[in-house]
PyMOL Python script that loads the backbone (N, CA, C, O; Angstrom):
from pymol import cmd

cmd.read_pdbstr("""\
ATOM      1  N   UNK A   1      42.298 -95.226-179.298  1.00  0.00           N
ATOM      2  CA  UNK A   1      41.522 -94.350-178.449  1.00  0.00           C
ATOM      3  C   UNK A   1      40.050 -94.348-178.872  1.00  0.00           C
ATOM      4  O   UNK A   1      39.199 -94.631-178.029  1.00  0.00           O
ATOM      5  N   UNK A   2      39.656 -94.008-180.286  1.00  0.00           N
ATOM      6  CA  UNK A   2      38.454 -94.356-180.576  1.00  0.00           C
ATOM      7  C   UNK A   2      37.867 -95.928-180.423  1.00  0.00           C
ATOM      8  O   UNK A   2      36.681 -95.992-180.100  1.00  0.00           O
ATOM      9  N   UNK A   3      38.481 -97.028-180.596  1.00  0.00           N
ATOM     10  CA  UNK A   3      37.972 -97.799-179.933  1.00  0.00           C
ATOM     11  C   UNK A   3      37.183 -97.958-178.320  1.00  0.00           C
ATOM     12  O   UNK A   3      36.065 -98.398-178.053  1.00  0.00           O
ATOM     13  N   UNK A   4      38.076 -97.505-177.570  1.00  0.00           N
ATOM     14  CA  UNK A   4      38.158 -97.505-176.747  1.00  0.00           C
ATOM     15  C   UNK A   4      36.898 -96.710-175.690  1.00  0.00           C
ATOM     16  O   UNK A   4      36.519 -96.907-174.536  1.00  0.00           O
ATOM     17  N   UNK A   5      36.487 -95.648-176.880  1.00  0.00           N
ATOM     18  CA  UNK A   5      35.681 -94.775-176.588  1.00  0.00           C
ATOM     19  C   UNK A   5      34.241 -95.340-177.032  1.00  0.00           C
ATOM     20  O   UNK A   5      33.151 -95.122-176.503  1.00  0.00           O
ATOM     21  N   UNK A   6      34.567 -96.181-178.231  1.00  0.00           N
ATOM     22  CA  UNK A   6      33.153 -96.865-178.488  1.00  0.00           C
ATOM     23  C   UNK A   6      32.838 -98.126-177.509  1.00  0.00           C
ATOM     24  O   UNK A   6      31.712 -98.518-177.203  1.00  0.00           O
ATOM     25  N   UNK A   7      34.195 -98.729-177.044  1.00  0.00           N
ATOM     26  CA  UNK A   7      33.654 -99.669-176.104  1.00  0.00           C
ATOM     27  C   UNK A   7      32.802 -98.852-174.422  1.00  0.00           C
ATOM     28  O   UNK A   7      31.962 -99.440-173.741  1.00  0.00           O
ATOM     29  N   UNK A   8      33.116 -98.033-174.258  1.00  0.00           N
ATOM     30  CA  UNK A   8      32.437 -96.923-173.366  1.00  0.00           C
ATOM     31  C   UNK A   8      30.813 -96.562-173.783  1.00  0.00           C
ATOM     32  O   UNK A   8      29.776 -96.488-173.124  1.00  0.00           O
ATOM     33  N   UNK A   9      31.134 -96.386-175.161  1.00  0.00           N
ATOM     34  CA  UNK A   9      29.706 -95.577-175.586  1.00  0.00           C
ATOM     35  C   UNK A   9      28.839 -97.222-175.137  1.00  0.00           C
ATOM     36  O   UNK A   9      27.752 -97.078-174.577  1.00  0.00           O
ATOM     37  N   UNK A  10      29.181 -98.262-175.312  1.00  0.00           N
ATOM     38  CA  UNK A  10      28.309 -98.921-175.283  1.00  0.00           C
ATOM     39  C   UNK A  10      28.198-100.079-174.002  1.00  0.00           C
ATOM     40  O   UNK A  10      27.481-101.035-173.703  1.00  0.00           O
ATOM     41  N   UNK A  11      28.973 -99.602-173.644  1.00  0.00           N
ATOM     42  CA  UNK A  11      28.538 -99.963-171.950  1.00  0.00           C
ATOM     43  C   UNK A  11      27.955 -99.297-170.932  1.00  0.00           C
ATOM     44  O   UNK A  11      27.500 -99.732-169.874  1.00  0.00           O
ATOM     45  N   UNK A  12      28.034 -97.804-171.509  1.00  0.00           N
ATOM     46  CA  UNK A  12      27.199 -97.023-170.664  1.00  0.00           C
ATOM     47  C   UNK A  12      25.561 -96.668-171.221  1.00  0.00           C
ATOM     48  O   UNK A  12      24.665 -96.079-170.616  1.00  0.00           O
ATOM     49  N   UNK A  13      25.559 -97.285-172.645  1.00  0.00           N
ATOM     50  CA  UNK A  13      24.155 -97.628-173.005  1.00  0.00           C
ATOM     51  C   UNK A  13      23.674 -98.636-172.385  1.00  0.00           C
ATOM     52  O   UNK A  13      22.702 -98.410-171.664  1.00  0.00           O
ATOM     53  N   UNK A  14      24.039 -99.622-172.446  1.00  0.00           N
ATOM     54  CA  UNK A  14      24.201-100.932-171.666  1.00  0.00           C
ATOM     55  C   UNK A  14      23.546-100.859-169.650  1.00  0.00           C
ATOM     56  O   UNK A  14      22.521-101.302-169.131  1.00  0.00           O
ATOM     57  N   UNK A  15      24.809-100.047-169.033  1.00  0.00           N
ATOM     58  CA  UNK A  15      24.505 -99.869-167.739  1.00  0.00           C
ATOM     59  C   UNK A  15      22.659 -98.764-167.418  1.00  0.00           C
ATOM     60  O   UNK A  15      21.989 -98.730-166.386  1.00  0.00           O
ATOM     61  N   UNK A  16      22.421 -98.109-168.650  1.00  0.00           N
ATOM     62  CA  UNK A  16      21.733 -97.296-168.500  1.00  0.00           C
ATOM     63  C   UNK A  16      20.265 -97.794-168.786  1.00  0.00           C
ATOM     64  O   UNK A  16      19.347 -97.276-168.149  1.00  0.00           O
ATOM     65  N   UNK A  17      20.063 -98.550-169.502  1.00  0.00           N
ATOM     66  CA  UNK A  17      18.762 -99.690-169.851  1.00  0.00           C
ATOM     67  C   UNK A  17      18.930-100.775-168.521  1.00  0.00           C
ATOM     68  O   UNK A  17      17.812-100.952-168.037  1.00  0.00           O
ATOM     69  N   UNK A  18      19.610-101.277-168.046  1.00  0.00           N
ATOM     70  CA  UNK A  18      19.591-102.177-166.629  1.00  0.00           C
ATOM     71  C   UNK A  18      19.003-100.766-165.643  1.00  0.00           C
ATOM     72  O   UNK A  18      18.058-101.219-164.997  1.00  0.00           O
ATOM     73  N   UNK A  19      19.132 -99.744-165.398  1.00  0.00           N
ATOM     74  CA  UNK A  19      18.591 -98.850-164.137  1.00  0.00           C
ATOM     75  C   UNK A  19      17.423 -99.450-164.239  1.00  0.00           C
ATOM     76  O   UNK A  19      16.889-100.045-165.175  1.00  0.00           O
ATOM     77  N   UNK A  20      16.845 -99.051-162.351  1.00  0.00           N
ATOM     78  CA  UNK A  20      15.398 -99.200-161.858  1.00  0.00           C
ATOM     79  C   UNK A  20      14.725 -98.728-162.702  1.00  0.00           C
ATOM     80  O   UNK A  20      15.169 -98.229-163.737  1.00  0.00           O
ATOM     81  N   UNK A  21      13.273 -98.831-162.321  1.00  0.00           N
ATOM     82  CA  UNK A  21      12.205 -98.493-162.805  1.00  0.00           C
ATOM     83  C   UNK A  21      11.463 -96.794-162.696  1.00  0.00           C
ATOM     84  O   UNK A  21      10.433 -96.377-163.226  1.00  0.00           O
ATOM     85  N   UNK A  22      12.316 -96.179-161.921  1.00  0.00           N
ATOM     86  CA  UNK A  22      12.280 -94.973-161.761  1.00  0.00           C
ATOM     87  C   UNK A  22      12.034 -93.826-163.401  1.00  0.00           C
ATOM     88  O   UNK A  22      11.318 -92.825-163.379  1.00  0.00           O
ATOM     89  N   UNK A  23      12.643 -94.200-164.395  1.00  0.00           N
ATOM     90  CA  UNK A  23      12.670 -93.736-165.623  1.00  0.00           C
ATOM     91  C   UNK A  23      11.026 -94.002-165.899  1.00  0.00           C
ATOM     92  O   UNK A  23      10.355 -93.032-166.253  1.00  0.00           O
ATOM     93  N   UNK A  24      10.491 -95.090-165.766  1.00  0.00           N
ATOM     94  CA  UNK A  24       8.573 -95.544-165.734  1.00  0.00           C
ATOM     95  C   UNK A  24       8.086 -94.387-165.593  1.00  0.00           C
ATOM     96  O   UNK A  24       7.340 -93.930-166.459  1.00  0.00           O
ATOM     97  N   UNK A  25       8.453 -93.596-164.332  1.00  0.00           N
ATOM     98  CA  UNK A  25       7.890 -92.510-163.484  1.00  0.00           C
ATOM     99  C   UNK A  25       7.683 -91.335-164.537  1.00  0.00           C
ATOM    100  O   UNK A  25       6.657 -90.677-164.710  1.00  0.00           O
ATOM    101  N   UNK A  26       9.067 -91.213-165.289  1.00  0.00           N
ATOM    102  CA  UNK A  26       8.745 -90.205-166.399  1.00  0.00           C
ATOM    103  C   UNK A  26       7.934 -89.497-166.938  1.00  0.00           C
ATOM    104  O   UNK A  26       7.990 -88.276-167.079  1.00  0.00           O
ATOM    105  N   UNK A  27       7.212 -90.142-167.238  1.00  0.00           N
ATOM    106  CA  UNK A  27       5.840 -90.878-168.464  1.00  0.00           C
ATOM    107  C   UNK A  27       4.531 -89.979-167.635  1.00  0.00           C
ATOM    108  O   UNK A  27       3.558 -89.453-168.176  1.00  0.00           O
ATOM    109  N   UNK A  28       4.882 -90.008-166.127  1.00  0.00           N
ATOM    110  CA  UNK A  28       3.555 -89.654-165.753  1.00  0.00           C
ATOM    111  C   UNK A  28       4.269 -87.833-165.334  1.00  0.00           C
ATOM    112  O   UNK A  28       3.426 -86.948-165.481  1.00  0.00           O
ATOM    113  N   UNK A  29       4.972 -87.596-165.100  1.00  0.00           N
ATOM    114  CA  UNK A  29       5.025 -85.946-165.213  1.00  0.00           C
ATOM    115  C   UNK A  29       4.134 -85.280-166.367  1.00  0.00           C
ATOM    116  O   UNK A  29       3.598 -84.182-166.215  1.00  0.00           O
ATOM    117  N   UNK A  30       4.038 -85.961-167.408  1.00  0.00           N
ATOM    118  CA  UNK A  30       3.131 -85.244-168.708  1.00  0.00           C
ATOM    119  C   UNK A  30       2.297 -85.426-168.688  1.00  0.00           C
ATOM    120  O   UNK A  30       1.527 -84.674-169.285  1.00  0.00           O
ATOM    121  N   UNK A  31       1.825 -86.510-168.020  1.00  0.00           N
ATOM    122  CA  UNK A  31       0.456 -87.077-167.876  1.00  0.00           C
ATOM    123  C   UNK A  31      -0.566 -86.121-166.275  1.00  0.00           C
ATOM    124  O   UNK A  31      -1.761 -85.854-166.154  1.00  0.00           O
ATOM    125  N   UNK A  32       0.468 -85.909-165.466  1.00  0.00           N
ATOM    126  CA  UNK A  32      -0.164 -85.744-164.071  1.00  0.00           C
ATOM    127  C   UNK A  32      -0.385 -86.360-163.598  1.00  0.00           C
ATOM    128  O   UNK A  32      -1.485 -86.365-163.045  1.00  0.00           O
ATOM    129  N   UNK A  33       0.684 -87.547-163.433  1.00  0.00           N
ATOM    130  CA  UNK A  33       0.728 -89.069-161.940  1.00  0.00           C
ATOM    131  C   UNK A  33       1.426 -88.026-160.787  1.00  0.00           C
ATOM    132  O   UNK A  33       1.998 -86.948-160.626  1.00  0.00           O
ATOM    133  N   UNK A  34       0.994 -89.027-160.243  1.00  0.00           N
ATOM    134  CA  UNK A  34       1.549 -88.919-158.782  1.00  0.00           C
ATOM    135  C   UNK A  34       2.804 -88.434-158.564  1.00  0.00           C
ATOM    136  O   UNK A  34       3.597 -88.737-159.455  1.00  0.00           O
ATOM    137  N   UNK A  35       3.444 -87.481-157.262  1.00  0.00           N
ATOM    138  CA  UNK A  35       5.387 -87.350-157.406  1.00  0.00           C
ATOM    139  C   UNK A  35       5.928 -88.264-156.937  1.00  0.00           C
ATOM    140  O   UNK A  35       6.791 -88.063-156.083  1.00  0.00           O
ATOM    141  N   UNK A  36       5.682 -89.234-157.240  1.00  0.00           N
ATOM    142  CA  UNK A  36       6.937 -90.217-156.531  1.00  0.00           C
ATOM    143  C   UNK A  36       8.074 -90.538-157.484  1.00  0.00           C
ATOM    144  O   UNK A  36       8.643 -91.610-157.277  1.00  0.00           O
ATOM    145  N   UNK A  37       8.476 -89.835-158.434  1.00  0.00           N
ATOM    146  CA  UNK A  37       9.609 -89.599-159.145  1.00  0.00           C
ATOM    147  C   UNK A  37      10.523 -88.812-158.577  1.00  0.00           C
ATOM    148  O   UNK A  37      11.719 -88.944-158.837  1.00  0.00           O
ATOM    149  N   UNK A  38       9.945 -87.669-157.522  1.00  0.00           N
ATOM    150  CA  UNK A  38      10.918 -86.871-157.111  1.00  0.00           C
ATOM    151  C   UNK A  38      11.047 -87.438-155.404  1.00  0.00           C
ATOM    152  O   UNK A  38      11.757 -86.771-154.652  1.00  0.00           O
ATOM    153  N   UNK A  39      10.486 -88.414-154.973  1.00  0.00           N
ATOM    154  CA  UNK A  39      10.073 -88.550-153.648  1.00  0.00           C
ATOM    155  C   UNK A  39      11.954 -89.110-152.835  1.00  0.00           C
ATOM    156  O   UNK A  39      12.873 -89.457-153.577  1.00  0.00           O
ATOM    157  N   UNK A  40      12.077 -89.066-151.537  1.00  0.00           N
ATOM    158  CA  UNK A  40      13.171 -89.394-151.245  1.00  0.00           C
ATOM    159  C   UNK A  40      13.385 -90.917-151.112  1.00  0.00           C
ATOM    160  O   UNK A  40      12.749 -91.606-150.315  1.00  0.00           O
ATOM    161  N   UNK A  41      14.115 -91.282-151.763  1.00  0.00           N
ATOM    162  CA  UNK A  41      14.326 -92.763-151.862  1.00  0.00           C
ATOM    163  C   UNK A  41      15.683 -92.794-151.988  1.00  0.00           C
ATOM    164  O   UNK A  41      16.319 -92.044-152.730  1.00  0.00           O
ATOM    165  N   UNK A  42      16.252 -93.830-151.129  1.00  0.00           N
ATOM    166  CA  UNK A  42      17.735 -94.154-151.167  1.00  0.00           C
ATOM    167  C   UNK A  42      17.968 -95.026-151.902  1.00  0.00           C
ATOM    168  O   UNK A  42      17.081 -95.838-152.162  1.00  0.00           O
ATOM    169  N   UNK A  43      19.617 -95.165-152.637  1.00  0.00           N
ATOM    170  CA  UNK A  43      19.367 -95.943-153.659  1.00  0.00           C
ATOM    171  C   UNK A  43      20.535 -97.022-152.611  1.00  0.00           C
ATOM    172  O   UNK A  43      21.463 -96.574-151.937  1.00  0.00           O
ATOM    173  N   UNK A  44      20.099 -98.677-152.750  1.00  0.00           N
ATOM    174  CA  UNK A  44      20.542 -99.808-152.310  1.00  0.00           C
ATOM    175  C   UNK A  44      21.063-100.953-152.595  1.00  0.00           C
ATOM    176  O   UNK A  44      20.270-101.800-153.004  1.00  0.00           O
ATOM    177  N   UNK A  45      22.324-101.291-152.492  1.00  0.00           N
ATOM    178  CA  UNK A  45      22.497-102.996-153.362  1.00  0.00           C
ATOM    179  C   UNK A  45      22.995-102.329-154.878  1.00  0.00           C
ATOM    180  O   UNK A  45      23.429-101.180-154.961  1.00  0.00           O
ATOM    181  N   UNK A  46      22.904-102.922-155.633  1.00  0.00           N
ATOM    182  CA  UNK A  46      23.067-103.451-156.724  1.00  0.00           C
ATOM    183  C   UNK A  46      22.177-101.965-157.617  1.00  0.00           C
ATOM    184  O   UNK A  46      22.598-101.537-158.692  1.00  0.00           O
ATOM    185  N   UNK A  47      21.368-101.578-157.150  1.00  0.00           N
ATOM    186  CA  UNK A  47      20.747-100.113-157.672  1.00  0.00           C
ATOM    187  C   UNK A  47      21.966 -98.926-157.366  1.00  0.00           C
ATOM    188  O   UNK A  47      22.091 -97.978-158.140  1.00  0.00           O
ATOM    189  N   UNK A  48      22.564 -99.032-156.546  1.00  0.00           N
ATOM    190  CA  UNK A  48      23.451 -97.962-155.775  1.00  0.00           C
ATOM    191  C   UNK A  48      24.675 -97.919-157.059  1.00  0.00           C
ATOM    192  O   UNK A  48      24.972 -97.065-157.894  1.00  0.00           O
ATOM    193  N   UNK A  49      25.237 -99.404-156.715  1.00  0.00           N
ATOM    194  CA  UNK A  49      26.319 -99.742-158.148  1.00  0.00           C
ATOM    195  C   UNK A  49      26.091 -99.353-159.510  1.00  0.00           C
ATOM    196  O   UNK A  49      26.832 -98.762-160.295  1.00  0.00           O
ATOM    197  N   UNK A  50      25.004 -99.767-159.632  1.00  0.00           N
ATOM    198  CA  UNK A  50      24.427 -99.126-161.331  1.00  0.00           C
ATOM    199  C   UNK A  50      24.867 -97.803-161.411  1.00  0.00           C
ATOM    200  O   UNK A  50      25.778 -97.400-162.135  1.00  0.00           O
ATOM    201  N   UNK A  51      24.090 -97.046-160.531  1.00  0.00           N
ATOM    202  CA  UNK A  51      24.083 -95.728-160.383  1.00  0.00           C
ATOM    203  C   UNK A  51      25.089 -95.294-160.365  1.00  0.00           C
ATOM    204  O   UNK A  51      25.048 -94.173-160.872  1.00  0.00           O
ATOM    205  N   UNK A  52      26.725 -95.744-159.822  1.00  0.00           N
ATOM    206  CA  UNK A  52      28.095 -95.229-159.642  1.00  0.00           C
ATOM    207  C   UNK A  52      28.702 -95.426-160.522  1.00  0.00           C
ATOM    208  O   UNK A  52      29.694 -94.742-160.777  1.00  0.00           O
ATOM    209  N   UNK A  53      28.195 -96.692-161.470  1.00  0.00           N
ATOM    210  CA  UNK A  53      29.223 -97.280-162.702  1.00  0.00           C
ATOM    211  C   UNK A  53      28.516 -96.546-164.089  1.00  0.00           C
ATOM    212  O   UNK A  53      29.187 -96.556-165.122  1.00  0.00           O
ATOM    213  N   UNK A  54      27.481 -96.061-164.098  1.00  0.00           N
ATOM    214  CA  UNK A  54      26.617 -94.953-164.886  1.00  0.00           C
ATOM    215  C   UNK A  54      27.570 -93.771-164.743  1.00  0.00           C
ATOM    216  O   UNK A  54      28.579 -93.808-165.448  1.00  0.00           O
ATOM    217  N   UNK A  55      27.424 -92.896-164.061  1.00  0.00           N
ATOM    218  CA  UNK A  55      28.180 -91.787-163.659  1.00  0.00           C
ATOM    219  C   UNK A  55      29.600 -92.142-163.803  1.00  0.00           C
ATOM    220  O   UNK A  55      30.152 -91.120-164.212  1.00  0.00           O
ATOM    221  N   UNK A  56      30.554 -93.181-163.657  1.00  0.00           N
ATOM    222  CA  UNK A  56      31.701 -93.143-163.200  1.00  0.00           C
ATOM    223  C   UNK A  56      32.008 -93.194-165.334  1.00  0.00           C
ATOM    224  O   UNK A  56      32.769 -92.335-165.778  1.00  0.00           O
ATOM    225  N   UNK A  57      31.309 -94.287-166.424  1.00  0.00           N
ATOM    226  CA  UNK A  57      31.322 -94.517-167.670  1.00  0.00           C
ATOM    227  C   UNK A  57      30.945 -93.115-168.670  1.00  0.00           C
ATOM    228  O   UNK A  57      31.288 -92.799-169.809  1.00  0.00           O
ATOM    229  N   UNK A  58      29.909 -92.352-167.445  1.00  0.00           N
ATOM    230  CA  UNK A  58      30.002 -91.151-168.125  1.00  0.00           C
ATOM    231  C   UNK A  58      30.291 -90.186-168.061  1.00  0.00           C
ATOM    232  O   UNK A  58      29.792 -89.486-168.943  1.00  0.00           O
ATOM    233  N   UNK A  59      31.226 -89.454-167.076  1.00  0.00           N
ATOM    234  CA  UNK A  59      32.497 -88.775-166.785  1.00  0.00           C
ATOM    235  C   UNK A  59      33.728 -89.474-167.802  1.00  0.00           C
ATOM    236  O   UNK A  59      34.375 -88.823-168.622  1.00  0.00           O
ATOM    237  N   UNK A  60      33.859 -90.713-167.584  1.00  0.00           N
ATOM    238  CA  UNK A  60      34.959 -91.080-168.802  1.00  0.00           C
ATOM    239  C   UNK A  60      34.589 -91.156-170.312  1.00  0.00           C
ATOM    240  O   UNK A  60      35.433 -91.167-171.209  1.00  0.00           O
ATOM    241  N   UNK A  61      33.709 -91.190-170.437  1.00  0.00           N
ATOM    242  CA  UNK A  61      32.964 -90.647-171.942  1.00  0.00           C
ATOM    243  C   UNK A  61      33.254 -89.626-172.168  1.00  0.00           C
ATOM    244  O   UNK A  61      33.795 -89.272-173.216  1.00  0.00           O
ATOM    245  N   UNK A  62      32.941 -88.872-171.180  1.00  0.00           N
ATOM    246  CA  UNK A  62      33.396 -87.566-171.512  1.00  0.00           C
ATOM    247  C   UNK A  62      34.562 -86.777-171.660  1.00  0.00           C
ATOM    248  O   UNK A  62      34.871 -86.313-172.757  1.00  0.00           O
ATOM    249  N   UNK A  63      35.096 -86.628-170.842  1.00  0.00           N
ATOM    250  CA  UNK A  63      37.142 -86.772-170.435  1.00  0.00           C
ATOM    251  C   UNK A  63      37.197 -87.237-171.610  1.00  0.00           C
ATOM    252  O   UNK A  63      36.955 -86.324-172.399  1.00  0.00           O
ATOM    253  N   UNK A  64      37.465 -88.555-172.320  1.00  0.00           N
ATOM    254  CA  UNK A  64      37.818 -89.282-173.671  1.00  0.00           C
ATOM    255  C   UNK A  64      37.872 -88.195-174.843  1.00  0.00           C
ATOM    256  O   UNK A  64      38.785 -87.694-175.500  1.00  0.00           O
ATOM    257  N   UNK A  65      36.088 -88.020-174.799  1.00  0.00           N
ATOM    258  CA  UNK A  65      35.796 -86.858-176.033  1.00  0.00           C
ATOM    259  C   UNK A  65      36.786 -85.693-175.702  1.00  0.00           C
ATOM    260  O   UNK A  65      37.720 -85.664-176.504  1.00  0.00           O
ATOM    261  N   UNK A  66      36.832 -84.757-174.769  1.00  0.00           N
ATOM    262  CA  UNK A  66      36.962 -83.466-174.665  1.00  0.00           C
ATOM    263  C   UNK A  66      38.839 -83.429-174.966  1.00  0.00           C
ATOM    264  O   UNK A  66      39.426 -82.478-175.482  1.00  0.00           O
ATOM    265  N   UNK A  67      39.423 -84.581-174.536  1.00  0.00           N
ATOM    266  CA  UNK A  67      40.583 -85.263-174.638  1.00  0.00           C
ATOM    267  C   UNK A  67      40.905 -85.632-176.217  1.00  0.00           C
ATOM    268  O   UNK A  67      42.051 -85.458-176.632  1.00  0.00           O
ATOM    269  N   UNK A  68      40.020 -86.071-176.966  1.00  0.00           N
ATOM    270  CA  UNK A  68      40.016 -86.730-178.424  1.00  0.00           C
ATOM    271  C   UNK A  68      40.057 -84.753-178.958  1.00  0.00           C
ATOM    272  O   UNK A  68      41.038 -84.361-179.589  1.00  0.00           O
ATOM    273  N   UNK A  69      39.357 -84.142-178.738  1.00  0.00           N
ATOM    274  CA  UNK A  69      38.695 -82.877-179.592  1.00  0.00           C
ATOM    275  C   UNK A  69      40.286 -82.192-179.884  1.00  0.00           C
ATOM    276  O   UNK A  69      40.720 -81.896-180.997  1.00  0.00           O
ATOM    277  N   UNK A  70      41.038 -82.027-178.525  1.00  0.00           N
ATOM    278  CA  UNK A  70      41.871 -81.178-178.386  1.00  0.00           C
ATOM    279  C   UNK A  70      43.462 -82.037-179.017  1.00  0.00           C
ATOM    280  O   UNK A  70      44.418 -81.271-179.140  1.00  0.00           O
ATOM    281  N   UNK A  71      43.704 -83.468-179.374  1.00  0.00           N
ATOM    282  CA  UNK A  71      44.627 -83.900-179.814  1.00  0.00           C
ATOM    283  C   UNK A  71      44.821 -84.050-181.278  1.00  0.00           C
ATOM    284  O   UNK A  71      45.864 -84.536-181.716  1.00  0.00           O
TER     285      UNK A  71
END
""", "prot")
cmd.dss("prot")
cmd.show_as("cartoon", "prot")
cmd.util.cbc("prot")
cmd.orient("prot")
């Protein structure tokens, strides 16, 4: 199970360094750029997937842990 959980920890590090460039945007909230960090943009292709297999690795990251704590 702990294996299993480290192969997780590091695919969802993994999936999370491949996301868009949107994280760039960050940088300028402290600074006072522009909002197009919060602006409406749909996510498409291969950005959309990231985004589902992110969320889907870290819901099971989690479940795993909260699952590991209590056995």
């Amino acid at each position: 199970m702990q294996t299993f959980l480290l192969v997780i920890s590091i695919l969802l590090i993994v999936i999370v360094l491949l996301q868009s460039n949107r994280a760039e945007s960050g940088a300028q909230i402290i600074s006072g750029g522009n909002s197009d960090l919060f602006s409406n943009r749909k996510e498409r292709g291969s950005e959309l997937v990231i985004s589902r297999l992110t969320l889907f690795l870290g819901m099971t990251f989690f479940i795993i842990s909260f699952i590991m704590e209590f056995i």
